[in-house]
C-alpha positions in Angstrom: 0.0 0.0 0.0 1.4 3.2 -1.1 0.2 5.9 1.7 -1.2 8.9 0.2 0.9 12.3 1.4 -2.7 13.6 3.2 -3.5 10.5 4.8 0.3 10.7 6.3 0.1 13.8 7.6 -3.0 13.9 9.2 -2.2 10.3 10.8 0.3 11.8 12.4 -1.2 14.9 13.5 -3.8 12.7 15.2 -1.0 10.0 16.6 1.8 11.7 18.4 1.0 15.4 18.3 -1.5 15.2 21.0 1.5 13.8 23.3 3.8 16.9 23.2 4.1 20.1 20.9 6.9 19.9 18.3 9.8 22.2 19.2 11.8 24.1 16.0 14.8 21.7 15.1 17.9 22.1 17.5 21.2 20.9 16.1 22.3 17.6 16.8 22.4 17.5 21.3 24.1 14.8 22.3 27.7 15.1 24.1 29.0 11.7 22.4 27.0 9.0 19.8 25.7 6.3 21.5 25.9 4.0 18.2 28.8 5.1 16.1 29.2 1.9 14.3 25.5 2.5 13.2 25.7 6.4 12.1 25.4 7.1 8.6 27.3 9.7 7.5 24.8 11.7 5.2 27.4 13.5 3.5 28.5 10.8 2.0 25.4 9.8 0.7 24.4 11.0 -3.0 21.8 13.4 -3.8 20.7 14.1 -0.7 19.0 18.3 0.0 21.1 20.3 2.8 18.0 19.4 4.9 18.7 15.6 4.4 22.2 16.0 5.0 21.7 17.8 8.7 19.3 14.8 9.4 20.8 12.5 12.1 20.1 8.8 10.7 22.0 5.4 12.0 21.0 1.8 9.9 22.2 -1.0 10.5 21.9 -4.9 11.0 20.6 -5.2 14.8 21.4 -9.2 16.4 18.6 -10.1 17.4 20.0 -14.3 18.4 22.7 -16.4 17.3 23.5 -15.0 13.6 20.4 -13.6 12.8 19.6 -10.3 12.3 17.2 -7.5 11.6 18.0 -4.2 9.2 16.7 -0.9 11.0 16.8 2.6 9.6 16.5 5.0 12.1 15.9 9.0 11.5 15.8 11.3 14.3 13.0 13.2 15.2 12.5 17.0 14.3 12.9 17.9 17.9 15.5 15.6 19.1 14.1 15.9 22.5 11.0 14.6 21.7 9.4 11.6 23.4 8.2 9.6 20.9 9.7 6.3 19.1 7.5 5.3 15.8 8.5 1.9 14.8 7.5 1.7 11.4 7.0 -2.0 9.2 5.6 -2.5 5.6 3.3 -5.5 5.0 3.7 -7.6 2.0 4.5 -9.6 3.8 7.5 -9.8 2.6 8.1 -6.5 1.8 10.6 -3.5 3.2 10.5 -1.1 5.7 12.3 1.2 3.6 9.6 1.4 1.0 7.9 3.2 4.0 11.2 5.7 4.2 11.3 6.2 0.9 7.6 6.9 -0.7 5.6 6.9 1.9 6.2 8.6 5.5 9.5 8.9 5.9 11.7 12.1 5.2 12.9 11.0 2.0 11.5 12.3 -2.2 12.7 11.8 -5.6 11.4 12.8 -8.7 14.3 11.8 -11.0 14.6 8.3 -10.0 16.5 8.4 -7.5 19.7 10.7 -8.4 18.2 13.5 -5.7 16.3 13.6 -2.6 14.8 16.0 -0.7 12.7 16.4 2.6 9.3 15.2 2.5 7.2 17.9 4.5 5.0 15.5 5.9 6.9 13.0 7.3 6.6 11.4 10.3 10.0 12.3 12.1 8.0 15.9 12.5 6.5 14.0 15.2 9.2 11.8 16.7 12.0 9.1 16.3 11.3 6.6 13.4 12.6 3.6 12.8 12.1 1.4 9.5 12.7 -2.6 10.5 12.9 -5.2 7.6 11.3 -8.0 8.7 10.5 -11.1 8.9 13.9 -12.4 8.3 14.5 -12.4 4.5 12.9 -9.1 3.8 15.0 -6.0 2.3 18.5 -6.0 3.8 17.5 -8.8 6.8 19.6 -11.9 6.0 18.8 -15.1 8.1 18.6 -18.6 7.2 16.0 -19.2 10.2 12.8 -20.2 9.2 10.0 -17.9 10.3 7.3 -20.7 11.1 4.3 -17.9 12.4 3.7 -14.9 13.8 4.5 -15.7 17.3 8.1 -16.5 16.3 8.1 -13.0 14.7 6.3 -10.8 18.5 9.4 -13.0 20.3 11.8 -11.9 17.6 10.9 -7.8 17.9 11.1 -8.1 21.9 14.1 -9.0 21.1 14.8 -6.6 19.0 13.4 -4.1 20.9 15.8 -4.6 23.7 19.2 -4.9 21.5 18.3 -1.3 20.4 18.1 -0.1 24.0 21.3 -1.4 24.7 22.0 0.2 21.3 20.7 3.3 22.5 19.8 3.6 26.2 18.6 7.1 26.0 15.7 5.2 23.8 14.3 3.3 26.7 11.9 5.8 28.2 10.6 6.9 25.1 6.8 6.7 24.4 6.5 3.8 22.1 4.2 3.6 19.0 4.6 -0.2 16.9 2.9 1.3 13.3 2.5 0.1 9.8 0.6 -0.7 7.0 -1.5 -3.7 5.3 0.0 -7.1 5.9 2.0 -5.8 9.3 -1.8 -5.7 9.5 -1.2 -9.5 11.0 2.3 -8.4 12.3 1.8 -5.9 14.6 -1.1 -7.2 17.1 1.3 -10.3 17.5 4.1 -8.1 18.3 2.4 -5.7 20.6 1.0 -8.6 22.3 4.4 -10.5 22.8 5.7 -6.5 24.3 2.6 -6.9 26.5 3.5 -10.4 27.6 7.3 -9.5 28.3 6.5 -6.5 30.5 4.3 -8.7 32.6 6.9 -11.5 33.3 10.1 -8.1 33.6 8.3 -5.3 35.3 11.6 -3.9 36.2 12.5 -3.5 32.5 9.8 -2.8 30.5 9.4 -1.9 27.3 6.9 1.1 27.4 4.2 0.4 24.5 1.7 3.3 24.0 -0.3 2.1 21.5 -0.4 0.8 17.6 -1.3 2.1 14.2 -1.8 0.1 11.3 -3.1 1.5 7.9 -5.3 -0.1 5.6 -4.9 -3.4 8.1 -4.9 -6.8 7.3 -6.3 -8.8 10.1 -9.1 -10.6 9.4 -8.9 -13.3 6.6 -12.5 -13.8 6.8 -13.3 -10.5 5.4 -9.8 -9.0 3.6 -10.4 -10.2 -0.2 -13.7 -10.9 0.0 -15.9 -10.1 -2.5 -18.8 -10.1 0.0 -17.1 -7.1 1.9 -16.1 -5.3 -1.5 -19.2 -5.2 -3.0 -20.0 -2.2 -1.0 -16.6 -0.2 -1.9 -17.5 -1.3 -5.3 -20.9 0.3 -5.2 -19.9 3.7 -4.1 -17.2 4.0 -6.7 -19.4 2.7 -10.1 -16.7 3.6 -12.2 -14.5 1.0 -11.1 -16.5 -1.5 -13.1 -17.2 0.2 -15.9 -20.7 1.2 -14.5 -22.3 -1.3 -15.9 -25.3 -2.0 -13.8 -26.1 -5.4 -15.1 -22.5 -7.0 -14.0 -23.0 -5.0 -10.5 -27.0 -6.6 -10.2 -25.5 -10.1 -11.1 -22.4 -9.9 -8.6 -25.3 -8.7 -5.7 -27.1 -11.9 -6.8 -24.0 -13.5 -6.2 -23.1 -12.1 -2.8 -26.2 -12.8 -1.3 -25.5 -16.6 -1.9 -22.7 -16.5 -0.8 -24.1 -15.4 2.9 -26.2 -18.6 3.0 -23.7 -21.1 1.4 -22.0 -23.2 3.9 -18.5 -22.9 4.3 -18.4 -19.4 2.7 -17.9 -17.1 5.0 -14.1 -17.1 4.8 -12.0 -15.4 2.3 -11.3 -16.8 -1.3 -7.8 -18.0 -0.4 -8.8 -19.8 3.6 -7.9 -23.2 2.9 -11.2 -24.2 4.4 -13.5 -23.0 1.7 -16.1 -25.4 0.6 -16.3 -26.1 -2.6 -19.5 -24.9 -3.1 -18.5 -21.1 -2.0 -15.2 -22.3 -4.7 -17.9 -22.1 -7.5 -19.6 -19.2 -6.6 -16.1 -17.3 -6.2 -15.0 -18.2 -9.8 -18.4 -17.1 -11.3 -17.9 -13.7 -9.4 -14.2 -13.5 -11.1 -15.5 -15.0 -14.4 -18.4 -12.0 -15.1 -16.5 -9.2 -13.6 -14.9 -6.4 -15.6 -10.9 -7.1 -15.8 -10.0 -3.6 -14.1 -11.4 -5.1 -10.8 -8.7 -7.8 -10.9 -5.7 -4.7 -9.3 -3.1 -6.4 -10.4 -3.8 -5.7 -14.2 -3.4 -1.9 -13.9 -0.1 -2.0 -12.5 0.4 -4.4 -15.4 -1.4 -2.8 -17.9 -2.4 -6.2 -19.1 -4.9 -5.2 -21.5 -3.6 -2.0 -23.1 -4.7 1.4 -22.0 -8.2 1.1 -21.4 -9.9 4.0 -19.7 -11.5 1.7 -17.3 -7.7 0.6 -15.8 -6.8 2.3 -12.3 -4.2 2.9 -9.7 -5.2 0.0 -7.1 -3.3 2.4 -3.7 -5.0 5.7 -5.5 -8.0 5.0 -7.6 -8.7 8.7 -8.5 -5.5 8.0 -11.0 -7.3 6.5 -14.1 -4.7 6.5 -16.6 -3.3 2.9 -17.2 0.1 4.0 -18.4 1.0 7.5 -15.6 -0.4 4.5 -13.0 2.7 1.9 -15.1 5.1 5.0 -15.0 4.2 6.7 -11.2 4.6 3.2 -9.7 7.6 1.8 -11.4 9.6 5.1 -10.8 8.4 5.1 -7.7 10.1 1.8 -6.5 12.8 1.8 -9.1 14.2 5.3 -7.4 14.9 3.8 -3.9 15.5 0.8 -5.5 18.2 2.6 -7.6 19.6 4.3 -4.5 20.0 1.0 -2.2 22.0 -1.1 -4.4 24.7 1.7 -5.2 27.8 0.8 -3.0 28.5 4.2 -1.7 25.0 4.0 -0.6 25.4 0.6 0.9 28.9 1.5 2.6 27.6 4.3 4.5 24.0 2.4 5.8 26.6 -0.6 7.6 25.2 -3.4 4.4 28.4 -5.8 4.7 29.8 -7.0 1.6 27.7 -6.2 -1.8 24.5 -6.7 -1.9 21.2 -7.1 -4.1 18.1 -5.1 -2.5 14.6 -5.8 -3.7 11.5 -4.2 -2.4 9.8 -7.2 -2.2 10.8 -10.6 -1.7 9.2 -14.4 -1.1 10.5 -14.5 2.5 11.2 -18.1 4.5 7.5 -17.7 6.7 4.4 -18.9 6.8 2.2 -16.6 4.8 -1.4 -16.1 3.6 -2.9 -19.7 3.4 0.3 -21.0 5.1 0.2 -19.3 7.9 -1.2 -21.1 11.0 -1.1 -18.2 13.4 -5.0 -17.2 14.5 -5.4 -13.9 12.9 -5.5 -10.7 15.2 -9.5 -9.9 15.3 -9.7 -12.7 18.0 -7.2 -11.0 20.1 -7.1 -7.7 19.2 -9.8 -6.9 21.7 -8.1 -8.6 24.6 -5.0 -5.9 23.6 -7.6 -3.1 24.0 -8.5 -4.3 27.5 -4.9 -5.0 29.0 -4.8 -1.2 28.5 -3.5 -1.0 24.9 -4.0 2.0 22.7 -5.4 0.5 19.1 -5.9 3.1 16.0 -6.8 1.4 12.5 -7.2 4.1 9.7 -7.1 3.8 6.1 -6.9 5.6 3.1 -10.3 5.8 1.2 -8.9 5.9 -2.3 -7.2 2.7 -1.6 -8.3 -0.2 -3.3 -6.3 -3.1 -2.3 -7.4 -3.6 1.9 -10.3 -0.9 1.4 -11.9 0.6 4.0 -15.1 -1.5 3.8 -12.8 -4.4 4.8 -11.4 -2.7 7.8 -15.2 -1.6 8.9 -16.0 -4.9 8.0 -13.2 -6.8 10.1 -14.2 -4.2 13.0 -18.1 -5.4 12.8 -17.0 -8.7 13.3 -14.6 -8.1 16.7 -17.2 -6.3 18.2 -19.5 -8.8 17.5 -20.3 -11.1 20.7 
């Protein structure tokens, strides 16, 4: 999911700005670096504005057991006294952090693929410390030939995290902690807050001081997130989508509406469990809709440049080939950036090596996965005392928010 600029800024507004006013940027405060073999040196790095450069940033592969470890990016905050600590993950899964850092809420832009930056204005480091984890093991710049068998493994693998960079940088302890991200960290993140919560309970004398979580556009309810049933209605209020054509959208309600009565349907598309009679309705859904429905295909631009082809994270774009070109340079500029060695010399990357936005990562994922998905503990979170925000973006079409209101109905459901 590619965050839209507005949705970021006003997230951020709502999250951390309520929890102290954001001072004018001091220069740099401490006496000494706590982490020097994790300081980047930004001068070093190419393209970057003045702003950029002034920005204090350590990376880094963080242990986290044995020879594993995790990649972290870490920008300080605009007020380098501030009390806040955003931890920041990308879904996917498989998919990095530094997407996040790069295009979405972090303090880096390009428009010439890559060869510049400049400071994003809305970024999240207005509002406190950030840190961009690649994770599972696999993802981005994490190497590990550990399997990740479920999500548990992965909330005992941040607490571990967690603490290594306290140790890494003490001064970090005390801070407010926020555990944020977007769409498949949608599973990610209620495991990990719940692991924090289940640490802090068993070490009272060394907690690890959890505020609250954010997720965007979250995925956390197979039952509902691709499910026709729950986007008929995003469908409906955005006509366009499938070409208006009122007969397809009468047939797919026909459709739907068996699909509420037909046993073993009330799980998503790809649950393993689904009957087979739910199977048959699903492919005559997919079989009569229009092909723009399908997101994939605009990013593609399987079909040519139809009108009717749209930009799946920003469906006001409707031209086939700006979606092809805004999302390709998009990924090809940090892409660009991360695999040039003086760029990898200076963010700690051992070695040469290849970076990819997304990867197939060693866990257990989508139907794989046999971790229980959040909705039937994301309530017992809330209660323990937990902060919980889910937003989302409403021009995005991939985890629309009729699946998050959807997913919600069905937690507060007795």
């Amino acid at each position: 999911m590619l965050i839209l600029r507005s949705t970021v800024a006003i997230v951020a507004a709502a999250l951390f700005t309520s929890f102290g006013s954001i001072a004018v940027a001091r220069p740099f405060e401490r006496a000494t670096d706590p982490a020097p073999q994790y300081r980047i040196d930004t001068t070093k790095l190419p393209g970057l504005d003045a702003e950029l450069v002034a920005l204090p940033q350590w990376s880094g592969n963080l242990p986290v057991g044995g020879s594993d470890t995790l990649f972290f990016w870490y920008t300080q905050a605009k007020d380098p006294m501030s009390n806040n600590l955003i931890f920041w993950h990308n879904g996917g899964p498989g998919c990095s952090s530094l997407e996040g850092l790069f295009e979405e809420n972090g303090p880096y832009r390009s428009n010439d693929g890559g060869r510049t930056w400049t400071m994003n204005p809305d970024s999240w480091h207005n509002n406190g410390h950030v840190v961009f984890i690649d994770q599972p093991f696999g993802t981005g710049f994490s190497k590990s030939s550990t399997t990740v068998p479920d999500e548990d493994f992965i909330g005992d693998t941040m607490v571990q995290f967690y603490l290594n960079f306290f140790n890494a940088f003490p001064e970090m302890k005390t801070k407010n902690i926020y555990i944020t991200g977007e769409s498949y960290a949608g599973r990610y993140i209620p495991y990990m807050a719940k692991h924090v919560l289940d640490y802090n309970a068993k070490n009272p004398a060394i907690t690890i001081n959890l505020k609250s979580i954010a997720i965007g556009n979250a995925y956390i309810d197979t039952s509902v997130n691709n499910d026709v049933v729950t986007y008929l209605p995003y469908l409906q209020k955005h006509p366009w989508l499938y070409g208006n054509s009122q007969s397809w959208f009468t047939s797919a309600q026909s459709i739907v509406a068996q699909m509420k009565t037909t046993s073993g349907c009330t799980t998503a598309q790809s649950d393993p469990t689904i009957s087979n009679a739910c199977k048959k309705l699903y492919s005559k859904f997919t079989s009569t809709q229009p092909s723009p429905v399908n997101y994939p295909l605009p990013i593609n631009c399987t079909y040519g440049n139809s009108p009717l082809y749209y930009d799946p994270y920003n469906i006001a774009e409707t031209s086939c080939e700006q979606t092809k070109i805004d999302l390709s340079m998009a990924q090809a500029s940090w892409e660009y950036f991360l695999n040039l060695p003086a760029v990898q010399a200076q963010i700690h990357i051992s070695g040469s090596q290849t970076y990819a936005s997304c990867v197939s990562v060693n866990s257990g994922i989508y139907r794989s996965d046999p971790s229980i998905v959040p909705k039937y503990f994301l309530g017992s979170l809330i209660d323990r005392g937990l902060n919980v925000t889910l937003y989302a973006g409403l021009l995005d079409a991939v985890v629309p928010y009729s699946l998050i209101e959807a997913a919600m109905d069905s937690l507060l459901r007795p």
